[in-house]
Steps between C-alpha positions, in 0.01 A plus 500: 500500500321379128333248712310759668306674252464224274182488309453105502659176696640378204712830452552469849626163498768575223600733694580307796686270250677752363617600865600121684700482156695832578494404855647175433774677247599748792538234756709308271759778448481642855603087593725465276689865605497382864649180453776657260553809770457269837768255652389142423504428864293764603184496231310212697486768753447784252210363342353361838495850589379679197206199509433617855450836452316473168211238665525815813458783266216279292318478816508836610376637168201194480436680836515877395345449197174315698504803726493756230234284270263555817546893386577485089370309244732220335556708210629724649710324783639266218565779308692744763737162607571488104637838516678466820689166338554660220661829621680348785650254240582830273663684792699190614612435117604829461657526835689190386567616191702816623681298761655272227571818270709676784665101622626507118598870440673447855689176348558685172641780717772305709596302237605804313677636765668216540604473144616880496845452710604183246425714197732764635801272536 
């Protein structure tokens, strides 16, 4: 989103550093999650199909965001697909988030119960 209302390229460019570094930070950790959370025989597969639809989804946007460039200007294209990366990637965080809080207040939960009847013998 910086990149587009920045007042010169070489803002611009640091910019675009700034975000393939925290694009290259993310992709790290959401690799290294998948290979700690996936069986070791099926992550070949996993990652074959996450590659899949990633190259799918970047050539459907490439195309939607030609078709809507032929209506916008850049600015403002780049701009909107900014904030729809950076909300979706709020709502899906948070989304996340809460999911894990419940999982472990669900865990913290049984485990009690299960504790209660031994503490009463």
């Amino acid at each position: 989103m910086l990149t587009s209302f920045s007042p010169s390229i070489t803002i611009t460019a640091l910019f675009y550093a700034l975000s393939t570094v925290a694009g290259g930070m993310g992709n790290a950790c959401l690799r290294t999650l998948i290979m700690q959370h996936v069986h070791h025989r099926n992550q070949g597969r996993f990652f074959a199909m996450e590659g899949t639809l990633c190259n799918v989804l970047l050539g459907i946007s490439m195309l939607a965001g030609g078709w809507l460039l032929t209506f916008a200007e850049p600015r403002i294209v780049g701009f909107a697909a900014g904030a729809f990366v950076t909300l979706s990637s709020l709502w899906i965080g948070r989304t996340i988030w809460h999911a894990a809080k419940a999982e472990k207040k669900k865990t913290t939960l049984s485990q009690k119960s299960v504790a209660e009847p031994d503490s009463l013998l």
